[in-house]
C-alpha positions, 0 to 999 in steps of 0.5 A: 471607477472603483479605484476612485471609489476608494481612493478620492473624494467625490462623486464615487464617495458622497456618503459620510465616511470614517473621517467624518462629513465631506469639507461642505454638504450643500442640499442639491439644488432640485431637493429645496423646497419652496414655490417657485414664481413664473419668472424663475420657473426654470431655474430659480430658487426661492432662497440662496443657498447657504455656502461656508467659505472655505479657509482657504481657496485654491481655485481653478478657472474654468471656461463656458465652453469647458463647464458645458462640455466633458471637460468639467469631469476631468476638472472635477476629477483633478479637485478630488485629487488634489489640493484644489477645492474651488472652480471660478466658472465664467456665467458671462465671458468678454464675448457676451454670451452666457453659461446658461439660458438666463431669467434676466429680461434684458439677456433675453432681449439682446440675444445673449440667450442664443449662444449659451454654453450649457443647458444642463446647468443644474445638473452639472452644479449638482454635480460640483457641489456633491464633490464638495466643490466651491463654485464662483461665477465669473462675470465680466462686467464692463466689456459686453459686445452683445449688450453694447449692439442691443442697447447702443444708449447704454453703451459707450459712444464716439464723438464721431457717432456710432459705437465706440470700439476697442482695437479689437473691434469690441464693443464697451458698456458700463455695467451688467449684471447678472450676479443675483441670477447666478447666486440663487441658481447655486454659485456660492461667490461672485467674482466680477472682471473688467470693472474698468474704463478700457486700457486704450491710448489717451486718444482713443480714450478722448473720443468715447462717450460713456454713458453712465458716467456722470458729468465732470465723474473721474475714471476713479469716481465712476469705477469706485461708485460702479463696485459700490453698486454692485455689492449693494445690489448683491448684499441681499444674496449673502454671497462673497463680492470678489473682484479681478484687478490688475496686478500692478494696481498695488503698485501704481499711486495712481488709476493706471488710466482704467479707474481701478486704485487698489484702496477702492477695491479693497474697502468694497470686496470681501476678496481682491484678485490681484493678477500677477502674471509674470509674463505681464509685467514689463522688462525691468519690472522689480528690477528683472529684465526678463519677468516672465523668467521669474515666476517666483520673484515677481509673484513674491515682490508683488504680492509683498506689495499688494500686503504692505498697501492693504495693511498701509491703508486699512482694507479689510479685503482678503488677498487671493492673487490669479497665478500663471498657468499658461504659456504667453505665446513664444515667450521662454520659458514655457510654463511648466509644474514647475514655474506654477509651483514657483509662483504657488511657493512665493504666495503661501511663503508671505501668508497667502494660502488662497489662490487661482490659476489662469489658463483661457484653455482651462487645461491644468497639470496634475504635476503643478499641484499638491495630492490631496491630503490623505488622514492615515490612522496610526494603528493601535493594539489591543493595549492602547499603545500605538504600533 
């Protein structure tokens, strides 16, 4: 405890010290004032709270099950140690399920209030913002089992009848959002996934139903007018609109058979979060026969491209790419410090500076990341002239 007292940078150091204030100085949450109404008794605050984006985002994904947990302080620690300033948090995970016990009428409704990770919210975002963290809720918008079983008219149906299921026996719906909820609880972005039509084979695809889009709507259209909704919905709240894309979507001239086209998200979005796993693209992807052999190739080759298209087309969306720190079952190699420093290399070689690692376990080397930097004051005689 001591040595983190004096060595880093976060909960065992909040006060001001010699070189000035922390990178941010949010008020805890607890301390605004303000009458809360009935709706948010638990939780809500009467205003949002007011973030500085930092320059630059470097970024960690955390699960539910990891923030709820002790895990969250291990996280925690490894920010004030390193070059890591930001945690994407998911508040609603693919599963349906929430981060927390939610305000949201229609959560309560479906259930999705019975399987949250942490009641301890407030106190464990507290705790992030008195290190200086950014926090980003991650919310999975089109892939919601709970919601699909609990409002099956909003859902996507089979021309057979019934629900309409991926191969995973997941249940597809069209939009959720709890984005405004997640803001004024303390989340200073919001970052939205799977706003996408469901990558299925064309057949399977020809027996959905889906109900919010429109007749004779492309994929294109429906996912175009689907993230104007959101943003829309969200400018009230000030807060940064982020969203998760493919990372061949800069690439492919068209919907990649999902809805989702690169000019879309980047005309909409404050940020677009291109996810350029290596392990993902194809053999031969780039001209590589082994991909995810290659971190630093094809991080750099696809993200050349994902420039070249926003400069080519106009979009004003800052680029921060998700980057591999998994291991993609019994693929070779195994990623290691260093294929993810490899990848960190190619983004900030072309300009990129923000980024976000992925690992489902939220588990991350220590090794894979640069110290936090550390001001070392040159020290001066009595005369004025440095030692």
């Amino acid at each position: 405890m001591l040595w983190a007292a004096i060595s880093h940078r976060g909960l065992f150091a909040q006060g001001v010290g010699a070189d000035g204030p922390p990178r941010l100085t949010p008020i805890p949450v607890d301390q605004l004032p303000g009458k809360l109404t009935a709706q948010d008794l638990r939780y809500m605050q009467p205003e949002p709270l007011v973030f500085t984006t930092p320059r630059t985002v470097k970024a960690l994904y955390v699960n539910a099950w990891a923030f709820g947990s002790n895990k969250l302080w291990q996280l925690v620690r490894l920010a004030d140690s390193t070059e890591i300033n930001a945690l994407v948090v998911d508040v609603k995970d693919d599963t349906g399920c929430l981060l927390y016990p939610s305000q949201v009428r229609i959560a309560e409704e479906i259930g999705a209030n019975t399987c949250v990770r942490t009641k301890t919210i407030r106190a464990r975002l507290d705790t992030v913002l008195a290190h200086g963290i950014y926090p980003i809720a991650r919310i999975v918008v089109a892939k919601d089992p709970l919601l699909a079983e609990g409002k099956p008219l909003w859902s996507v149906q089979s021309t057979n009848g019934g629900l309409w299921r991926d191969r995973i026996d997941i249940a597809w719906v069209d939009a959720a959002q709890l984005a405004a909820e997640a803001v004024r609880l303390g989340f200073a972005e919001v970052q939205f996934d799977y706003v996408r039509f469901p990558d299925e084979p064309k057949e399977r695809l020809a027996t959905a139903i889906f109900a919010a889009r429109r007749p004779g709507e492309s994929q294109r259209s429906s996912i175009r007018r689907h993230i104007e909704l959101l943003r829309r919905r969200l400018e009230p709240t000030g807060a940064p609109v982020t969203f998760d894309i493919f990372g061949l979507t800069a690439s492919a001239e068209g919907d990649l058979g999902i809805g989702q086209v690169w000019e879309d998200f980047a005309g909409v979005g404050d940020v677009v979060l291109p996810m350029v796993y290596p392990s993902h693209y194809y053999p031969g992807a780039f001209g590589f026969a082994h991909p995810n052999a290659e971190p630093y190739r094809i991080v750099r080759a696809a993200l050349r491209e994902a420039i070249a298209r926003n400069l080519a087309t106009g979009g004003t969306a800052q680029i921060r790419p998700y980057l591999q720190a998994f291991t993609l079952g019994r693929r070779r190699p195994r990623y290691t410090p260093f294929e993810i420093r490899e990848q960190i290399r190619a983004a900030e070689e072309l300009g990129i500076r923000s980024w976000v690692l992925w690992n489902p376990r939220s588990v991350y080397p220590r090794d894979a990341l640069r110290p936090y930097p550390v001001v070392v004051r040159a020290a001066v005689a009595p005369s004025g002239e440095e030692q």
